[in-house]
C-alpha positions in Angstrom: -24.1 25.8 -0.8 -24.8 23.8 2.3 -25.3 19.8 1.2 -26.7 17.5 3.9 -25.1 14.1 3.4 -26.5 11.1 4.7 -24.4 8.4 4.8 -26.2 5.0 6.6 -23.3 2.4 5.6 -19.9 4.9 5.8 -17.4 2.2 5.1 -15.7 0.9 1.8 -16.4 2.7 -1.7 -19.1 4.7 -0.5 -16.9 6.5 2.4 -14.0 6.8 -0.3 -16.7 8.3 -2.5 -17.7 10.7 0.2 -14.0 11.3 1.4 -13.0 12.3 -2.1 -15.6 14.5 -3.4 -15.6 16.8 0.1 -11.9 16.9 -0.1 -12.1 19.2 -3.9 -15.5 20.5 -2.9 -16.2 24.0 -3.1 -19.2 23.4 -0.9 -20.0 23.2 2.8 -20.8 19.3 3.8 -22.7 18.1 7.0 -22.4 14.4 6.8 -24.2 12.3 9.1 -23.2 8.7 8.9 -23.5 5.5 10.8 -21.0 2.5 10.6 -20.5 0.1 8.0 -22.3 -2.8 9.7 -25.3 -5.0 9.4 -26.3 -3.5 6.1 -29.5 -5.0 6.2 -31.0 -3.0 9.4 -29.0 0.2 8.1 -31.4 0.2 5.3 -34.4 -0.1 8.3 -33.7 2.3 10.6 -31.5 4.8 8.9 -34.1 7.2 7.8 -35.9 7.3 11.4 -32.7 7.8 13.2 -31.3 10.4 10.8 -34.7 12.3 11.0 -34.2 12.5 14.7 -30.7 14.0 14.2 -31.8 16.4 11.7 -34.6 18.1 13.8 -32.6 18.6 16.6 -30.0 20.5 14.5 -32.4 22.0 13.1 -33.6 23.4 16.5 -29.8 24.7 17.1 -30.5 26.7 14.1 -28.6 24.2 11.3 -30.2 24.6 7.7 -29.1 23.4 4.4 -29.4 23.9 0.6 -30.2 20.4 -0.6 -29.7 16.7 0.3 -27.8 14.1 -0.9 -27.6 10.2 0.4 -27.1 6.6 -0.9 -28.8 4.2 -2.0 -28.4 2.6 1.5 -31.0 5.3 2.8 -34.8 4.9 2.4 -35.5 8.1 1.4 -38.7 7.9 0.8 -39.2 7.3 4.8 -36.7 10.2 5.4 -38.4 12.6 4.0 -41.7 11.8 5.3 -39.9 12.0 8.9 -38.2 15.1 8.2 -41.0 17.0 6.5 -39.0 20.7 7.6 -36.7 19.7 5.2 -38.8 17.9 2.6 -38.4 20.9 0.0 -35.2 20.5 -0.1 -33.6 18.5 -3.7 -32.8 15.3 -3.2 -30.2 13.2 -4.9 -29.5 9.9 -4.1 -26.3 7.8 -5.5 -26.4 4.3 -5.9 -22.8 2.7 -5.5 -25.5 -0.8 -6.0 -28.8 -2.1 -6.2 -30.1 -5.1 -3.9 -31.9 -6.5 -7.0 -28.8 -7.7 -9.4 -26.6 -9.1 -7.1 -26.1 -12.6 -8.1 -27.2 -14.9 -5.1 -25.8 -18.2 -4.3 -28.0 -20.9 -4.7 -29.6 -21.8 -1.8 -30.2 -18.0 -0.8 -33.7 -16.3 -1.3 -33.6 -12.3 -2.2 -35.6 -10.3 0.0 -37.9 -8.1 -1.3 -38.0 -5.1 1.2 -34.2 -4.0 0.1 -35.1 -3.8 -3.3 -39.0 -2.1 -3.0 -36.6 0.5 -0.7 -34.3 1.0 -4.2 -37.5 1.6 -5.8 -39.2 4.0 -3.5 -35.8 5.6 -2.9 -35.0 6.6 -6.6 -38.8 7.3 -6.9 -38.5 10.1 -4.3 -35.3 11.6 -5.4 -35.2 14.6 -7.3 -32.0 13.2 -9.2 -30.9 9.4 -9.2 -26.8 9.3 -10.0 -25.8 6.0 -10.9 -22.0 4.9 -11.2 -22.1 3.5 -15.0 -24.9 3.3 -17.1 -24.3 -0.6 -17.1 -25.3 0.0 -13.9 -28.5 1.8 -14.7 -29.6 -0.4 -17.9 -29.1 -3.4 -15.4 -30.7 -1.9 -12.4 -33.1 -1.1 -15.0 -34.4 -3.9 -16.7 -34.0 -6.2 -13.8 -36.5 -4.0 -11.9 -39.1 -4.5 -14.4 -38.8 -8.4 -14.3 -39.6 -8.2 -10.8 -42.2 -5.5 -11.0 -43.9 -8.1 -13.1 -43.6 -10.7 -10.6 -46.3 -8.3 -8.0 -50.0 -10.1 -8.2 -51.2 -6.4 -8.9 -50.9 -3.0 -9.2 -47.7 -3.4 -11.1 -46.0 0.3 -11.4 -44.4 0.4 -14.6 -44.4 3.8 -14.8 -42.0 3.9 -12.3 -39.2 2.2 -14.6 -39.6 5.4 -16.9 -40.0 8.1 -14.1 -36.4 6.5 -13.1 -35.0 6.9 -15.6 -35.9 10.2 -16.6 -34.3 11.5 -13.6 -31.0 9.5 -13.7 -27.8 11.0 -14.3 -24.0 8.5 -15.2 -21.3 10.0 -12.4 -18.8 7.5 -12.0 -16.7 7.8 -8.8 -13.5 9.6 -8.5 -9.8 8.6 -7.1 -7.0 10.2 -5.9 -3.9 11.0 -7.8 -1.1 8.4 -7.9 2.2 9.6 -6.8 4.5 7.9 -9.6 6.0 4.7 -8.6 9.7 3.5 -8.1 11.8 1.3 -10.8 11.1 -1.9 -10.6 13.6 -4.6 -10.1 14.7 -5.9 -13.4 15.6 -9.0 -12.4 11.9 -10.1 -10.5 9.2 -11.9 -12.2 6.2 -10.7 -12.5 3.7 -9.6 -9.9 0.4 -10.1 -10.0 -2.6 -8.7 -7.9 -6.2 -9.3 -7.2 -7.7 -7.0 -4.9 -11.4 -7.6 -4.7 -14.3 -8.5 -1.8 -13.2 -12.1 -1.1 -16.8 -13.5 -1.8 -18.2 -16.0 -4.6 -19.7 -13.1 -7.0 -15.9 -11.9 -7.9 -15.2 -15.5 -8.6 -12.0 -16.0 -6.7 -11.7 -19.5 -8.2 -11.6 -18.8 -12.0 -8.2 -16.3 -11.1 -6.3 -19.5 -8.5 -7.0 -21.8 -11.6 -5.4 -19.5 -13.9 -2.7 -19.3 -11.4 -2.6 -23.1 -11.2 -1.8 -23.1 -14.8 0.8 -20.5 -14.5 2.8 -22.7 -12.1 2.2 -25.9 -13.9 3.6 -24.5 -16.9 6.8 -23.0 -14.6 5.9 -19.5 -14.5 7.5 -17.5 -12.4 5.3 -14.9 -10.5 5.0 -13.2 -7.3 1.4 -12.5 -5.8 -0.4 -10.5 -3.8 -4.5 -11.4 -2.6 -6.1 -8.3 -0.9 -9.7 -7.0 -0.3 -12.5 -7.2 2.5 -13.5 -10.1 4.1 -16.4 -11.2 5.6 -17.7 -13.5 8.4 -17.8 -16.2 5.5 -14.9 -17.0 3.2 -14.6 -18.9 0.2 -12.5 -22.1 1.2 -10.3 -21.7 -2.2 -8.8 -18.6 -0.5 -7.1 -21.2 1.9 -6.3 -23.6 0.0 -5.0 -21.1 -2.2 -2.5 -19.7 0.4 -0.8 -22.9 0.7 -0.5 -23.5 -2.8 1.2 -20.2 -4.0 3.0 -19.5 -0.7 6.4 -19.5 -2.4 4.8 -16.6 -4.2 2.7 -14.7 -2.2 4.2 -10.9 -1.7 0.9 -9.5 0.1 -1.5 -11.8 2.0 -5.6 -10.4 3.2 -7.1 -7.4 4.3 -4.8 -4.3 4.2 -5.5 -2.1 7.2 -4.6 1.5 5.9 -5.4 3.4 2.5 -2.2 3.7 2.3 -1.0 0.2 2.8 -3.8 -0.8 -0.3 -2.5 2.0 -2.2 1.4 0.9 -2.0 0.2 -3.0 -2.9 -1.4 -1.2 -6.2 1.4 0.5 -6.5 3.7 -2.9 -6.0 2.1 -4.7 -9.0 3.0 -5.2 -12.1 -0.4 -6.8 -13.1 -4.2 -6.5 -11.8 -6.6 -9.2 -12.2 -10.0 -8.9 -12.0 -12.5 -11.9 -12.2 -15.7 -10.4 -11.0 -18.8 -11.7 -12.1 -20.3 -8.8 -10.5 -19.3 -5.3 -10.8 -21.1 -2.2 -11.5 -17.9 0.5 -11.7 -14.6 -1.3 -10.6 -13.3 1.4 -8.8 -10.1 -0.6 -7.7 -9.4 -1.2 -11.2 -8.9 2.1 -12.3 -7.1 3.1 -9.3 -4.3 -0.2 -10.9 -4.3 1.8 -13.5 -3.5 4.8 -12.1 -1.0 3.9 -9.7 0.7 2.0 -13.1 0.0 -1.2 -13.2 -1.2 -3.0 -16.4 -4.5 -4.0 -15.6 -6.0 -7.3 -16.8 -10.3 -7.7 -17.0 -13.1 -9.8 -18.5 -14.8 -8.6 -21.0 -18.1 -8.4 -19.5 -19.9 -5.8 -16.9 -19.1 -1.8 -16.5 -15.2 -3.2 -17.5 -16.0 -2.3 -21.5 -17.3 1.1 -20.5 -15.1 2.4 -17.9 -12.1 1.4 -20.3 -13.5 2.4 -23.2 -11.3 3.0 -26.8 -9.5 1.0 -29.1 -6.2 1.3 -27.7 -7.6 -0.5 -24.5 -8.2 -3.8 -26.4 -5.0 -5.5 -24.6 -6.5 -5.1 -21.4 -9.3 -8.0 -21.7 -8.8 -11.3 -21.8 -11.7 -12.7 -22.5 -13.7 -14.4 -19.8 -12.8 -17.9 -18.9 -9.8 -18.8 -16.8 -7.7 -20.8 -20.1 -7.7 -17.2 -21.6 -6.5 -15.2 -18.4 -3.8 -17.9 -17.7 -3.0 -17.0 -21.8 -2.8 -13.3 -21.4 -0.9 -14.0 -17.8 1.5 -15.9 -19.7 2.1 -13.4 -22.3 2.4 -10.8 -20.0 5.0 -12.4 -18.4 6.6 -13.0 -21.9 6.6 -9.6 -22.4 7.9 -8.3 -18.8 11.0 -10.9 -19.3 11.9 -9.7 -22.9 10.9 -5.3 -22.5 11.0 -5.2 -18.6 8.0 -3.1 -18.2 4.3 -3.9 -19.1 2.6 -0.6 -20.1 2.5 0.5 -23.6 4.7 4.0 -24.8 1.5 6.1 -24.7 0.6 4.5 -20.8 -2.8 4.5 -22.5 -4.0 3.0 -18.7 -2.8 6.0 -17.0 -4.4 7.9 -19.3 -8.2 6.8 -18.7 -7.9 6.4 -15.6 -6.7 10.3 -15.3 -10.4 11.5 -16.4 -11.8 9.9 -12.7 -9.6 12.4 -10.9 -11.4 14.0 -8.3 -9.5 17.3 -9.0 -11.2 16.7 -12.3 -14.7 15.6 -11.6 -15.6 17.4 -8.3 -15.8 20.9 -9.7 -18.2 19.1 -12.1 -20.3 17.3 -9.3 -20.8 20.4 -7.6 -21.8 22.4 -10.2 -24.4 20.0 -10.7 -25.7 20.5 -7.0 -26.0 23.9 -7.7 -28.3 23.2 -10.5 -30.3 21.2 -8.7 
């Protein structure tokens, strides 16, 4: 099959997303794809500027068996722009929504993002959501604000969604399997998340604050993307723990983020937001012991009983408990991960060797 991909923010999960899958794909993938910047006009003028691409392929002779995008893409626009291609099935994946991502208080949320989410999923042939915490959420927030229009509320439209969505989390690539570590080290601990308030940096440095109070021992690494704004407590942070600190900011290469997974012993997540946690399951892949709140997609992605050691609960008090613990544990064992690597395990299912065949079998029955 011929897929036409179009890819309006190509940057972050969704180029990993798009890297992975073409890389085990049996299919033949035209990609079109802008940068990852100004997210807010991508959604705009995507559609009218990948319409204008696509006709003039099309008049070099280009043609293709169906069309997938993100939820970045109005679709609805793009196919009424590209109406030689407008047969084709559609699927659209959302990696988010712009209607459950928790504001800060003195921000308004603008409407046009989320009525493109809507009209998006409502044109697509097939709606692919990363967890179905995602799509419950996406779900039931939608029809709050559905109720919120003076008129001509669609509430059919929360249905017609959901009739047409499909659960395909993302995939990652294998871990090669990592080096010994030094007995004699205390423990290191990672958080590797968007440095914004939503993965609530400050409940993890006040966990760490008890840590060191107490006279734990640690070594730490803080990685992720930044943005034009940055919490302060990242700052202050790096002052505090710079004894500690092993890995410091933004890591430039895939590579470079993949070794500092590969470097910990523990990974931290705080999020208050999260609809997969793709860098979570990569932790556990890459053999660290991975640490999460019990809240969001976390529960479903690391589903069964022997997982229960890998939530903490979710207030800081009970992640600087489990910390502690852990580091217990690493002093008196020297390693972290139970006999069964139960972690490993899971996280072996998101493969993309595993899940591609099974995402491309699914474009062929579309």
């Amino acid at each position: 099959m011929n897929v036409l991909c179009l890819e309006p923010y190509y940057g972050g999960s969704h180029q990993a997303f798009l890297d992975g899958w073409q890389a085990h794909s049996r299919h033949q993938w035209t990609c079109l794809t802008l940068p990852p910047y100004k997210w807010q006009w991508r959604m705009r003028h995507a559609a009218v500027t990948f319409a204008t691409d696509v006709k003039a392929r099309m008049a070099q002779g280009a043609s293709w068996d169906c069309v997938f995008c993100s939820d970045m893409l109005n679709l609805a626009e793009f196919r009424g722009l590209a109406p030689q291609i407008s047969h084709l099935p559609t699927i659209v994946y959302f990696h988010e929504n712009q209607l459950t991502y928790p504001l800060r208080a003195d921000v308004k949320r603008d409407n046009q993002p989320v009525m493109t989410n809507l009209t998006t999923a409502l044109a697509a042939d097939s709606v692919w959501f990363n967890s179905q915490y995602h799509l419950d959420g996406f779900l039931a927030a939608l029809q709050t604000w559905l109720k919120r229009m003076p008129d001509h509320q669609p509430m059919s439209a929360l249905e017609m969604i959901r009739d047409r969505s499909e659960i395909h989390p993302p995939g990652i690539d294998p871990f090669p399997q990592r080096p010994a570590r030094d007995p004699a080290a205390p423990m290191h601990i990672l958080w590797a998340a968007r440095w914004e308030h939503d993965k609530d940096p400050d409940s993890f440095f006040e966990a760490l604050t008890a840590l060191q109070e107490a006279g734990t021992d640690f070594r730490l690494s803080v990685i992720g993307e930044q943005f034009r704004t940055v919490p302060e407590v990242f700052e202050t942070a790096r002052r505090q723990f710079a004894d500690h600190i092993e890995c410091w900011g933004f890591q430039p290469t895939r590579e470079a983020y993949r070794a500092a997974l590969m470097a910990a012993d523990v990974f931290v997540s705080t999020a208050q937001h999260e609809f997969f946690g793709i860098s979570a399951i990569e932790a556990a892949a890459a053999e660290s012991f991975v640490l999460l709140p019990q809240r969001l997609a976390y529960p479903e992605v690391f589903a069964g009983s022997e997982t229960a050691g890998f939530f903490y609960g979710n207030t800081a008090v009970e992640l600087a408990t489990a910390l502690a613990a852990l580091a217990g544990r690493l002093e008196e064992k020297g390693d972290l991960l139970p006999p069964d690597k139960c972690g490993v395990r899971i996280a072996s299912q998101y493969l993309w060797p595993h899940l591609a065949p099974q995402y491309d079998d699914r474009l062929a029955g579309l």
